[in-house]
Every structure is written in C-alpha cells, then in structure tokens.
C-alpha positions as CSV (number, residue, x, y, z in Angstrom):
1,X,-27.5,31.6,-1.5
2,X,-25.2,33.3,1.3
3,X,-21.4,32.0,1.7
4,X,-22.6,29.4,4.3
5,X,-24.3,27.7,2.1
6,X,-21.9,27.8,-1.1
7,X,-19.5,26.0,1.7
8,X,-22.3,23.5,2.5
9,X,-22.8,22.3,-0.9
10,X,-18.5,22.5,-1.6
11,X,-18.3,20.3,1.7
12,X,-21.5,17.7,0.6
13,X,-19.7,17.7,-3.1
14,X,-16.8,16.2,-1.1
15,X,-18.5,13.8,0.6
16,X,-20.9,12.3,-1.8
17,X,-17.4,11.9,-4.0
18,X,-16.6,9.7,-1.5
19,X,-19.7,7.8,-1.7
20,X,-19.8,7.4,-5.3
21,X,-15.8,6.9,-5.9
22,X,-14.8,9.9,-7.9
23,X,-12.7,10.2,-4.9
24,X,-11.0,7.4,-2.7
25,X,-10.0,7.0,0.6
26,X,-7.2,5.5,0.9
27,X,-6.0,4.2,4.4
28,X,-1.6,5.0,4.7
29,X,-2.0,3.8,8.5
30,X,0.3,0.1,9.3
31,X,-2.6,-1.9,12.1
32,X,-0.6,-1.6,15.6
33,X,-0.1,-4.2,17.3
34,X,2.5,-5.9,19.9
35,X,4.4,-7.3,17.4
36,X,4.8,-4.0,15.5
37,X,8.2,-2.9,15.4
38,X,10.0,0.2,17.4
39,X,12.7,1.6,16.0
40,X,16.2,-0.2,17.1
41,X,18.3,1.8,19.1
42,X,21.6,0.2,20.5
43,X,23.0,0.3,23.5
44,X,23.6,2.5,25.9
45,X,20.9,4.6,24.6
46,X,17.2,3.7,25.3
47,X,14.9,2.4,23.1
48,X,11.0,3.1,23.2
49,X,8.4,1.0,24.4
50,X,6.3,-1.1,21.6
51,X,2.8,-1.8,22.5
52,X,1.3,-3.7,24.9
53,X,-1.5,-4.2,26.2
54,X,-3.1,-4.8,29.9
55,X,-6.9,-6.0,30.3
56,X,-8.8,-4.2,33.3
57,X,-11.8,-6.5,32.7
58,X,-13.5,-8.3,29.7
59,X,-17.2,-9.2,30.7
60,X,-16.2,-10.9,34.3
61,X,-15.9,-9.4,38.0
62,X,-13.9,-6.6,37.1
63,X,-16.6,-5.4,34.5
64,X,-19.4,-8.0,33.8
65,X,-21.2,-5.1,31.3
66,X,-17.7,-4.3,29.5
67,X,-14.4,-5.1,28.3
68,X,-11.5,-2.9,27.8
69,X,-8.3,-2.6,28.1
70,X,-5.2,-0.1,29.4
71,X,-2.1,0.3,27.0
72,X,1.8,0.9,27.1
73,X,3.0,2.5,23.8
74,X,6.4,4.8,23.4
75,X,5.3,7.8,21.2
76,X,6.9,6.7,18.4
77,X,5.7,2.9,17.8
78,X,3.6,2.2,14.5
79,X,2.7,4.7,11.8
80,X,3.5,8.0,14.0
81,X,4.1,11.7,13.8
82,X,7.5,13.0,14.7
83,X,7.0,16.4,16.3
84,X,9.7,19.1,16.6
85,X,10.4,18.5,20.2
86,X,12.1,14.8,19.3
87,X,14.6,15.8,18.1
88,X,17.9,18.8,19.4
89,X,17.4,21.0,16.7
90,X,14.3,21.4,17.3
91,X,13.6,21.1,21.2
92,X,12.3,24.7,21.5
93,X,9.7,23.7,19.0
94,X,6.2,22.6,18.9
95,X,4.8,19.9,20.6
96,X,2.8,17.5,19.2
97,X,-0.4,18.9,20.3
98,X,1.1,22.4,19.5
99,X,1.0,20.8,15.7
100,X,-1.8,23.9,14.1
101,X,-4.7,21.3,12.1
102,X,-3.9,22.8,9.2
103,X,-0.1,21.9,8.8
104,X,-1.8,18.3,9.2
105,X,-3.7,18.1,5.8
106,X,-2.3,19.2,2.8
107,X,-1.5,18.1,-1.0
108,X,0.6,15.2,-1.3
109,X,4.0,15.0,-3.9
110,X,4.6,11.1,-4.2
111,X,8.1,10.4,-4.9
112,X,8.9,6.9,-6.3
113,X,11.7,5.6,-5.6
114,X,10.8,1.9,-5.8
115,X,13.7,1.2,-8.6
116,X,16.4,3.1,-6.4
117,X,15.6,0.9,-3.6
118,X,15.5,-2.7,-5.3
119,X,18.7,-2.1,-6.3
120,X,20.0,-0.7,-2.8
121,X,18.2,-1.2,0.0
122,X,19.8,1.6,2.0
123,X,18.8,4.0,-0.7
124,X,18.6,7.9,0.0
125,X,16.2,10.3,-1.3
126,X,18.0,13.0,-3.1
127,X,17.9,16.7,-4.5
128,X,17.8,15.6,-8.0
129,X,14.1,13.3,-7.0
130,X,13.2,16.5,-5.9
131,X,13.9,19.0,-8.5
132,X,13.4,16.2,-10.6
133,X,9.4,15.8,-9.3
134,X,9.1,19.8,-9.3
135,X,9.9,20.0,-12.7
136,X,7.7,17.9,-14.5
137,X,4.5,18.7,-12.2
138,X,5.2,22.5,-11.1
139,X,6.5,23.4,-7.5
140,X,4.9,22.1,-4.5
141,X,2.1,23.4,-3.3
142,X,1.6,25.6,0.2
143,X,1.3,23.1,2.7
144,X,2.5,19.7,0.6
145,X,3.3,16.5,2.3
146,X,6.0,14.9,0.3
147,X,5.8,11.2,0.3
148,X,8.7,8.6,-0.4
149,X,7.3,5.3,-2.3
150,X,9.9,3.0,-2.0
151,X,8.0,-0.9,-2.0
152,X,9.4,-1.2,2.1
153,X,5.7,-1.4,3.0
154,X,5.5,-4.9,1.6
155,X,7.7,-5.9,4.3
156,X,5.4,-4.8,6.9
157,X,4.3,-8.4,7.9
158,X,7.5,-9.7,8.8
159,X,10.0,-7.4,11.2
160,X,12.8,-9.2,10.5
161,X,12.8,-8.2,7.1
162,X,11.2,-4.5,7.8
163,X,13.9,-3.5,10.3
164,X,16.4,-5.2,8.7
165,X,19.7,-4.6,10.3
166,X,21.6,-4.5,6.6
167,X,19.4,-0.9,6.6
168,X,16.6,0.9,4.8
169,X,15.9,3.9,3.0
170,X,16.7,7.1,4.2
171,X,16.6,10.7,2.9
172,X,20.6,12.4,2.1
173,X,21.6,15.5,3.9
174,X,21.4,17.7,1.0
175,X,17.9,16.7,0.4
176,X,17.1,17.3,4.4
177,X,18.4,20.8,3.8
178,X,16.2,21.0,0.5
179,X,12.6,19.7,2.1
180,X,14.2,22.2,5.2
181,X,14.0,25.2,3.0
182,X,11.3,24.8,1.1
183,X,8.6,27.1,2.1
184,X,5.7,25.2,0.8
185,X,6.6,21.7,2.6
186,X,4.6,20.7,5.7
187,X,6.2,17.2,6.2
188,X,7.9,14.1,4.9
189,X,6.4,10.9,5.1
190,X,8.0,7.3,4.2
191,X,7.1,3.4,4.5
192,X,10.4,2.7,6.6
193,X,10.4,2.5,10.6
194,X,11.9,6.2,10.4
195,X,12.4,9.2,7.8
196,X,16.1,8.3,8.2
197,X,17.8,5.7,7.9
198,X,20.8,4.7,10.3
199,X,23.4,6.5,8.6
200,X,22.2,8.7,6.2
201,X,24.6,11.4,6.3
202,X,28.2,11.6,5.5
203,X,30.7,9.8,8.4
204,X,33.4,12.0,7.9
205,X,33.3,15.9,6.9
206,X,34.9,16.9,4.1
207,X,38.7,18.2,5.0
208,X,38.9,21.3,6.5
209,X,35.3,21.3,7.4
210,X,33.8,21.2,10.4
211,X,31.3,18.4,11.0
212,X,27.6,18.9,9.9
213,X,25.5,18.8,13.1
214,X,23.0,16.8,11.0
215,X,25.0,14.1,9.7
216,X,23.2,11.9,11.8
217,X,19.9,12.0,11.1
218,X,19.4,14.6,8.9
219,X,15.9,14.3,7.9
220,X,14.8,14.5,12.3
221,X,17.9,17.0,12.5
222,X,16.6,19.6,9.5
223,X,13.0,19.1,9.1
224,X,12.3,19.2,12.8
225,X,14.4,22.3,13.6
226,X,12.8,23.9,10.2
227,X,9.0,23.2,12.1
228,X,8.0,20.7,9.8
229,X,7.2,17.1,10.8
230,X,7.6,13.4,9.9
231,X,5.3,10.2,9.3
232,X,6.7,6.9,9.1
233,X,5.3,3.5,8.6
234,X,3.0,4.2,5.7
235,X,1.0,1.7,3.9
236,X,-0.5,1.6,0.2
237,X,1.7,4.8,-1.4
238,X,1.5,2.6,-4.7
239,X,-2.1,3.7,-4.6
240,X,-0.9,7.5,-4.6
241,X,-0.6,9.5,-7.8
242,X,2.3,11.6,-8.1
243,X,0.3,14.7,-7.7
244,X,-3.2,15.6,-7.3
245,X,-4.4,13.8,-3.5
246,X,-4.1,14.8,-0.5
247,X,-2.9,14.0,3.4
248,X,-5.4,13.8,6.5
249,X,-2.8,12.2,9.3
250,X,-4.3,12.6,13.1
251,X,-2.0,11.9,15.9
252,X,-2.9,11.9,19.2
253,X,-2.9,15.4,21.3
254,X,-0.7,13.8,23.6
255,X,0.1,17.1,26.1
256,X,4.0,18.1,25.7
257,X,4.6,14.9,23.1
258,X,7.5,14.7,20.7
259,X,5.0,12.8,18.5
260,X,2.2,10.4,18.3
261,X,1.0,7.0,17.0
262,X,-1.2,8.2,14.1
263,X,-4.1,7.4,11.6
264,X,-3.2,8.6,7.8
265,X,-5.4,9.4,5.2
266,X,-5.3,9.9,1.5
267,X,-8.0,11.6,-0.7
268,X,-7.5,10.7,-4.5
269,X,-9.9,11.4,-7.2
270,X,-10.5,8.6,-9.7
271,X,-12.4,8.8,-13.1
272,X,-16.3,9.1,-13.3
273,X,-16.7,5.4,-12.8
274,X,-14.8,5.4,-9.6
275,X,-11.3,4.1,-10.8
C-alpha cells in the first residue's frame, strides 16, 4: 500500500470513530442570536454591533422561490476568534484570514477552574493552574489550545447574569505573560464574553515601576502581540477531559478582520462502547 493510501485508511479510522462513538464531537459554539450578548464597553468608547438581522424576501414578491436573509454582526459578537490585529500590541499582526489552518486545530489542555470561580466570580486564571496542569499531565503539546472551565457557560441563557456588571473571570498578567511565552500554545479559549475580564491586571504599578502596558487586558494585550489567538463564549467544556481532545474552531475569512464569529469543535475519544 503506497503512503496515499496508509493516510486514507488513518483519515476513514477517524471518521468511522465518529460514527461508532469511540470518538465524540462535541459542539463548544454558544447559538447566535439577536439577543446574544456583545461585550460592554462604556462610554466614550464604541461598542460593537450584536446581531441583527434584515429579511430581503421569504417566499413573497421579493423572492417567491426563496427566503433569506442579510445580517449586521460586529466581529466579535457570539463565540468568536480574536485575531492579532484587535488588539495594540499586536496591530502589525495577522489578520483573521491571515490565521495559517493549522494554528486553528490543535490538542486541547482543559483547565478547571469551576471551584475558583464559585467562590469569586471575578476569578483569574493563574501561573500556578498552569504549572500546576503541566505537571501532572506533561508540557503542552505543539500547537495546544488551552481551555478555561469555569461553570460561566451555564449562564449563557440569561445576559443579565452572563455579562454581569459585578465581573467575570479573567486570566492575571503573570499568567498572560506565561501562555505569551510558551512556545507550544496556539490560543486561549474561555466560556466568558472575553479572555479578560474588566480589570484583570494590577491598577497601580508597583512603586518605582513603570506601568505594565498590559495591565489592561492582559490576556488581548500578550497573547495577541505573542501571535496567538483567543476564543470566547464556549459551551460544554465540562464535557472536555483535561488532556487527550482536541480543537477544530472555524471563523469566518473575513478579508483584514481582527476576528470572527466562529463554530468550535472538540474531538474526544470515549471507551469502546462509546462513553
């Protein structure tokens, strides 16, 4: 059998895993709607458009045969890719149809941080998760998506409660820096609106310091300018081992975008009967 065909039984292996459950699919991607949530900005600064959407016809006049429909979406509604370009430090960067394929599929690390986050709700992922998770399952992998399982997804259905003004969680500064470094990390994805919260870095610098141009922001502010991405609004990470699936996310090619409303997907293998 020549190579093409080794990869044509590795790539029907795959799918027939599919079929018979050894491996699920797993859908991360929050349903976009109108009433999805954008992320709040205040005033004077300008927020981003949420979805709406504008019939051209629906099987009258305008199109007896056919209904569809035109949209208004900002780039960063829903469950979304944040590309380099959204963000300063990285505005020289890629956009997001610059993204290669492969920096969009990877292994996932699944970092739980769901009893951090019922007892704060502004909790931060830290170094220590991350060393912590490195130890006890071996350093990440070339190309690894780290996800942060925090429990926010269950307030997905109500946007009062999702973006809730008393905050959400958000990555520290140090840990920015740490995914930032890492060579092996491709992105950082979370259930929250954004990877940051709204004040996850320090207010003040430390005396005699100068201020940290990431304070604000420090997961758009490091991973961006570092050329790797985010993904926000994630559903179902309770269904994600620690280690062991892995990441399909597909945002649109949109032409010079700082990033994309996106569908997510996890691959992760179950027992022999499909579990």
């Amino acid at each position: 059998m020549n190579g093409e065909g080794k990869n044509h039984v590795h790539i029907d292996s795959f799918f027939q895993s599919i079929a018979q459950g050894t491996v699920e699919m797993v859908d991360l991607t929050t349903p976009l709607s109108p009433a999805t949530p954008v992320v709040p900005v205040p005033a004077p600064f300008a927020p981003t458009a949420p979805l709406s959407v504008h019939p051209v016809s629906n099987f009258d006049e305008a199109g007896p045969g056919w209904r569809w429909n035109d949209l208004t979406i900002g780039e960063h509604a829903g469950t979304h890719v944040d590309a380099p370009q959204h963000w300063i430090s990285g505005k020289d960067g890629k956009s997001v149809e610059q993204i290669e394929p492969t920096r969009l599929a990877g292994p996932i690390a699944t970092i739980d941080l769901t009893d951090g986050v019922a007892g704060n709700q502004s909790f931060l992922l830290g170094t220590e998760h991350l060393e912590a998770w490195e130890a006890e399952h071996g350093r990440f992998r070339p190309g690894t998506w780290v996800l942060a399982r925090t429990g926010w997804s269950e307030r997905a259905s109500d946007p009062e409660r999702f973006v809730d003004p008393a905050g959400w969680p958000g990555i520290s500064l140090a840990a920015a820096k740490w995914l930032a470094a890492h060579p092996h990390v491709s992105g950082y994805g979370v259930e929250a609106i954004g990877i940051d919260n709204m004040g996850s870095g320090p207010s003040e610098p430390e005396p005699g310091t100068e201020p940290d141009p990431g304070a604000f922001g420090p997961g758009h502010y490091y991973l961006l300018g570092a050329d790797k991405y985010g993904l926000t609004s994630l559903r179902n990470l309770e269904r994600l081992p620690a280690t062991g699936a892995y990441l399909v996310v597909a945002p649109l090619p949109l032409v010079g975008g700082t990033g994309a409303p996106a569908r997510a997907f996890a691959f992760v293998p179950r027992d022999g009967e499909g579990r």
